[in-house]
C-alpha positions in Angstrom: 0.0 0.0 0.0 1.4 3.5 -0.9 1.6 6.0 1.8 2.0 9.5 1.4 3.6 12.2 3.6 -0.1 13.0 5.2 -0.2 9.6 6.7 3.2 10.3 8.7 1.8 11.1 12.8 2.7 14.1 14.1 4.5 12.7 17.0 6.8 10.5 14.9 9.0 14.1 14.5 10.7 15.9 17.5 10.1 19.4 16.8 12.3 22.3 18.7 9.5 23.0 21.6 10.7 26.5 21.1 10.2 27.0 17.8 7.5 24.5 17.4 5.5 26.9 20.3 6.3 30.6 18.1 3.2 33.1 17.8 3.5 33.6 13.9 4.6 37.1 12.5 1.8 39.3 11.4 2.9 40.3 7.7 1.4 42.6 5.2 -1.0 40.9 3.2 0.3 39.8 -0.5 -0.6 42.1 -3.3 -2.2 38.9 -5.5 -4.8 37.9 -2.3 -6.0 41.5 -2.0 -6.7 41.7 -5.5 -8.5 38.7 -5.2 -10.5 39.9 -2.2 -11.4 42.8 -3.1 -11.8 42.4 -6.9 -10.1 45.4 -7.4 -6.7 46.2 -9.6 -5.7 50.1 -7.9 -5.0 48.4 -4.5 -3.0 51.4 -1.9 -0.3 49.2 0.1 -0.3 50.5 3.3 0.5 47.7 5.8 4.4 46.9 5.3 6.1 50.6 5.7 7.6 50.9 2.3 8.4 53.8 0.5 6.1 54.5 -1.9 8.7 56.9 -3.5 10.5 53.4 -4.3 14.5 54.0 -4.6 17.0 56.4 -5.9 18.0 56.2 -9.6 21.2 55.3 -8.8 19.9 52.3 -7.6 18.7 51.0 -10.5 21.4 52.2 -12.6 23.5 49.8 -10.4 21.3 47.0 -10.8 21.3 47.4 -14.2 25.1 47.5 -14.5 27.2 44.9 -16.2 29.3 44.8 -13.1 26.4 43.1 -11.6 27.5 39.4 -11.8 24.4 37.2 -10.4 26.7 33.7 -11.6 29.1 34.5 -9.5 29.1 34.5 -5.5 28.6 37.7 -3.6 30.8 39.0 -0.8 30.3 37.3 2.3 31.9 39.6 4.6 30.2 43.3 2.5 33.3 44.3 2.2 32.8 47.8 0.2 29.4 47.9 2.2 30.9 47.8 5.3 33.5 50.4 4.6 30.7 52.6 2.5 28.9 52.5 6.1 32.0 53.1 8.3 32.7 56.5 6.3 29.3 57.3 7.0 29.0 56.6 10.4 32.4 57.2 11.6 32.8 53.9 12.9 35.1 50.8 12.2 34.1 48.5 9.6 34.9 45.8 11.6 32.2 46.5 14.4 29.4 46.6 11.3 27.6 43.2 10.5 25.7 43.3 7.6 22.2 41.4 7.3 19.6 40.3 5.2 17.5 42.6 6.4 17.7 43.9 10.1 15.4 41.3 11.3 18.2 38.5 10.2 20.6 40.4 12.5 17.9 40.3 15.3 18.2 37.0 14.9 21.8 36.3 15.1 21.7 38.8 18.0 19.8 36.5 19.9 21.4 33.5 19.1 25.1 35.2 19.8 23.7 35.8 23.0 20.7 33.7 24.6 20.6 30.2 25.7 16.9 28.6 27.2 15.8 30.4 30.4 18.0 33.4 29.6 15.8 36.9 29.7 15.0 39.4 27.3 13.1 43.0 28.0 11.3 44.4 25.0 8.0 47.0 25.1 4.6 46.4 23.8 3.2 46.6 21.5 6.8 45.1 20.0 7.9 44.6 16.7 7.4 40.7 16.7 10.9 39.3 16.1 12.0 41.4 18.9 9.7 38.4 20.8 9.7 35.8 18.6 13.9 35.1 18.1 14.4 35.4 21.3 11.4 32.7 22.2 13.2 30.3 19.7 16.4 30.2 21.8 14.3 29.0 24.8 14.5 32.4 26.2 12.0 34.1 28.6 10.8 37.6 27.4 9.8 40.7 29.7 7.1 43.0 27.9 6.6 46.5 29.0 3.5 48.1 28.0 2.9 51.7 26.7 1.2 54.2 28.6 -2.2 55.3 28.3 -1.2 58.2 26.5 0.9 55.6 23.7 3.9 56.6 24.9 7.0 54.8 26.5 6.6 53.8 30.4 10.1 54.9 31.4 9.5 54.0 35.1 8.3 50.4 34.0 11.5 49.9 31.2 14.0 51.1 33.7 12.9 48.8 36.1 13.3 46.2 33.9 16.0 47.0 32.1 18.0 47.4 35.3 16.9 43.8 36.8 19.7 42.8 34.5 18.0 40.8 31.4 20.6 39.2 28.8 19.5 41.3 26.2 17.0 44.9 26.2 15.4 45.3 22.5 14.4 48.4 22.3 12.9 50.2 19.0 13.4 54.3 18.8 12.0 55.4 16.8 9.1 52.6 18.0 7.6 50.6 15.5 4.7 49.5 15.4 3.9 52.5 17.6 5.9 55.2 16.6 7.1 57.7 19.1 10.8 58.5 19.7 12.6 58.9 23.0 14.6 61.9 23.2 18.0 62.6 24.8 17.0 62.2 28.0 14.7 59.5 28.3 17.3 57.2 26.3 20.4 58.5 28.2 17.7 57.5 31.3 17.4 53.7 30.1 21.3 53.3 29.0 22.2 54.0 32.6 19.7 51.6 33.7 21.6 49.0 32.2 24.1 46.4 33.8 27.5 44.3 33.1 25.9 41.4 31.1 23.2 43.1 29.7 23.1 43.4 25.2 21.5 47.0 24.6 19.8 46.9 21.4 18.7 49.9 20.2 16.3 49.0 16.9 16.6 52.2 14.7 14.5 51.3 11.4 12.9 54.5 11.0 15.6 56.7 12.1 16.0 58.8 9.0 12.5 59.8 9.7 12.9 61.4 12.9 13.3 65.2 13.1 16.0 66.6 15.1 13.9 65.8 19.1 14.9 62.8 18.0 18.8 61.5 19.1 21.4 59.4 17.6 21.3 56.3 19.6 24.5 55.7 17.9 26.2 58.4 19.3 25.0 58.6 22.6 25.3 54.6 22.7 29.2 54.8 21.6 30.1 57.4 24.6 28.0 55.4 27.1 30.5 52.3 28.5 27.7 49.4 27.8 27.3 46.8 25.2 24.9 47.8 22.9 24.1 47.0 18.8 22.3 49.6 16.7 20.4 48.1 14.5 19.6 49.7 10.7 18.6 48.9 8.0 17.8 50.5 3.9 14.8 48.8 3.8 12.1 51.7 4.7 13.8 55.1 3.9 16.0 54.3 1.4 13.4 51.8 -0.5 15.2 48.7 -0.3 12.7 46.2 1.1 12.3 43.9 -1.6 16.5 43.7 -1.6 16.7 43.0 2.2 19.8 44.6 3.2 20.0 46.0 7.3 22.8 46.1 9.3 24.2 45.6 13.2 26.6 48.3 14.5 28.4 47.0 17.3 29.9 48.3 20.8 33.2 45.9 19.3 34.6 43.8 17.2 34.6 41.0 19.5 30.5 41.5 19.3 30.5 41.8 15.7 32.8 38.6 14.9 30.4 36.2 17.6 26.8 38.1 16.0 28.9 37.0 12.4 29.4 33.7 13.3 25.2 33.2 14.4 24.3 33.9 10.8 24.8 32.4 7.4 27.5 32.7 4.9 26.9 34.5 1.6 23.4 35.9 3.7 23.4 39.3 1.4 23.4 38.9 -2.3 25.2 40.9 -4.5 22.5 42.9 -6.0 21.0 43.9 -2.4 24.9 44.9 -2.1 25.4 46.9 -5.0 22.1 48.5 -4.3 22.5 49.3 -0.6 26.3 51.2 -1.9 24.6 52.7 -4.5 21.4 54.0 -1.8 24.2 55.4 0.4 25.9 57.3 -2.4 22.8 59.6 -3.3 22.1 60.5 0.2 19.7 63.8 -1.1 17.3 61.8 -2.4 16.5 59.5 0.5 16.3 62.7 2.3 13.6 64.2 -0.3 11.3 61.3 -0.4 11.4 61.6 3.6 10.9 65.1 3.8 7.5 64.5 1.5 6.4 61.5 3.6 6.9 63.8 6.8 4.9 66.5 4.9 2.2 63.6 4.1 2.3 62.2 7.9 1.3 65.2 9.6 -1.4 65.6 7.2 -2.9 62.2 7.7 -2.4 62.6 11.2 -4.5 65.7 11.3 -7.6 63.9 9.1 -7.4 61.0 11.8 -7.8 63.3 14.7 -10.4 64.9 12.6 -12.4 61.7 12.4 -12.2 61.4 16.4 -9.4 58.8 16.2 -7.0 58.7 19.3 -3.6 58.5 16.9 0.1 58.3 18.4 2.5 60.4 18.1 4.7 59.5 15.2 8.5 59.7 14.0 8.5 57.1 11.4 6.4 56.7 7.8 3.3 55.4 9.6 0.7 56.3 12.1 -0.6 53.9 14.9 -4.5 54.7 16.4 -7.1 53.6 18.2 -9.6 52.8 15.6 -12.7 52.6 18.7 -13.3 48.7 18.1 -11.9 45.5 16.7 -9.1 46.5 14.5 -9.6 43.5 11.6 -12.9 44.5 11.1 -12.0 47.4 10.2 -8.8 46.2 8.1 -11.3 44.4 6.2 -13.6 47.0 5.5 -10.6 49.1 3.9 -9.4 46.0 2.4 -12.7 46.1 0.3 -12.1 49.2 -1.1 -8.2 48.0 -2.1 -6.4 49.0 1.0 -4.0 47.3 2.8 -3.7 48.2 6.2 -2.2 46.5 9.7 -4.8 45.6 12.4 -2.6 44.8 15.5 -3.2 41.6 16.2 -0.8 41.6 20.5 -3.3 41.0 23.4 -4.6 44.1 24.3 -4.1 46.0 21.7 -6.7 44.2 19.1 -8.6 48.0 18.8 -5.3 49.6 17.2 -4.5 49.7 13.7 -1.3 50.9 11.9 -1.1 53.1 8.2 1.5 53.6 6.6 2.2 56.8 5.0 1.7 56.8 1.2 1.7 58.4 -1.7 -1.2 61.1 -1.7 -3.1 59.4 -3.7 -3.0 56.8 -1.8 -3.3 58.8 1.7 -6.4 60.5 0.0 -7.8 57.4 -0.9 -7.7 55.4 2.8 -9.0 59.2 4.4 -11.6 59.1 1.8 -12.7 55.5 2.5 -12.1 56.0 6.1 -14.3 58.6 6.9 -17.3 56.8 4.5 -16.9 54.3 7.5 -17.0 56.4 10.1 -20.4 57.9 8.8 -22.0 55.0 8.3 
């Protein structure tokens, strides 16, 4: 009798308890199911943080150039990359890791660093790898929530923070929320921390922060702890589809252990030649975030007009309180081809995040959002 792989039990396999036991990452929906959902061919992506500006020209000049070898191996140590980003950050190549993607270097962050029962301190609502990697590596993870007012509970982090946890992850600007901590309240937190403990400052959205809003890099590198900075090119610069983030490092020690937790050959050469070529045309990242800031406040304003409670925001989304079950909502918009984020954390099932679009797009979820709110 033939047997297929359906009629192999479930307990005839040994799965990683930790991984096996993983909440699931809440993704943006695929472009091809909301099509199909809401029969619709103009759909507004507004769930993932991209830039709808896309990416500088140079980038696609270099993706089109015949220096671009796909048959043959990339770098595996980012060699020019590394050095492109040292120049720019004033920092030794040798302290940069380079990932595919920042959440791979999350990753190989916690398995540098965390064995089962160690302890990590994150906020919430968190970005979810901030939770899940460490959960894979049998750790035990500390979530501090935000205020009433969606803001950071400094009291509540420093606490935490200083009962000595393996590893802090801590997002400024603060996706999915989006607040920044200022000088202050981040030089509060870093003194907070204790021998043994990884800071790790998540910095996604810092190119769209104004100027309340600090280098953790700086601040970080004149403190005395360990820390990692975390970057990446995949939401200002327009990169996401390349995957290309990055680790900065308190020392190279740190950076050749966080090396040796990820794979070889991890960044391909295109999302290379890309990220170098991102990094070279500096005013244009700068333009497209200048309009999305510009686009922000506005969307902000029409969301406060509607009687939404929104947070305060330094990235290229907005977080609010949309007043009831947030995936009812996202499915409503969804209807009229827009993507948008219901959070999905306990607790926080009424909030919903936006990301900022073009303004066609932003004029397209106000319009459809304040038909709802009429109804």
């Amino acid at each position: 009798m033939d047997h297929t792989i359906d009629d192999i039990p479930a307990d005839a396999l040994a799965f990683n308890p930790h991984v096996a036991a993983l909440p699931p990452y809440n993704a943006g929906m695929n472009i091809a199911v909301a099509r199909s959902i809401s029969g619709r061919a103009d759909i507004a992506r507004l769930a993932s943080n991209e830039n709808p500006d896309g990416c500088s020209p140079a980038v696609l000049a270099a993706l089109s150039s015949p220096a671009l070898e796909p048959w043959r191996y990339a770098d595996p140590a980012c060699t020019a990359l590394r050095a492109a980003l040292g120049r720019k950050l004033d920092v030794a190549p040798d302290t940069i890791v380079v990932g595919n993607g920042s959440e791979e270097m999350i990753a190989a962050v916690s398995r540098a660093m965390l064995v089962p029962g160690s302890r990590v301190a994150t906020v919430v609502p968190s970005f979810g790898l901030h939770e899940i990697e460490p959960l894979a590596q049998g750790a035990e993870v500390v979530k501090v929530p935000m205020t009433a007012d969606l803001a950071f509970d400094l009291d509540a982090l420093e606490r935490s923070i200083a009962a000595g946890p393996r590893i802090v992850f801590l997002s400024s600007p603060w996706n999915p929320v989006g607040p920044a901590l200022d000088r202050s309240s981040l030089e509060r937190l870093i003194a907070a921390v204790r021998p043994g403990t990884l800071f790790v400052l998540d910095e996604a959205y810092f190119e769209f922060a104004d100027a309340t809003c600090p280098d953790g890099l700086k601040i970080l590198r004149e403190s005395g702890v360990a820390f990692v900075v975390l970057r990446t090119f995949s939401k200002a610069y327009g990169l996401a589809g390349l995957r290309v983030g990055y680790a900065v490092c308190c020392n190279a020690e740190l950076a050749r252990v966080i090396t040796a937790a990820k794979t070889p050959f991890n960044v391909n050469a295109a999302a290379q030649a890309a990220a170098i070529a991102a990094l070279g045309d500096e005013a244009w990242m700068l333009a497209s975030v200048e309009r999305l800031r510009g686009e922000r406040q506005r969307v902000a304003i029409t969301l406060q007009g509607l009687g939404f409670t929104v947070a305060p925001s330094q990235t290229n989304f907005l977080f609010f309180d949309c007043g009831g079950d947030s995936a009812s909502l996202a499915a409503v918009l969804l209807r009229q081809g827009i993507i948008v984020k219901a959070w999905r954390e306990k607790g926080y099932e009424r909030y919903l995040r936006v990301t900022i679009g073009t303004a066609a797009e932003n004029d397209h979820f106000m319009s459809a959002l304040g038909q709802v709110t009429r109804r």
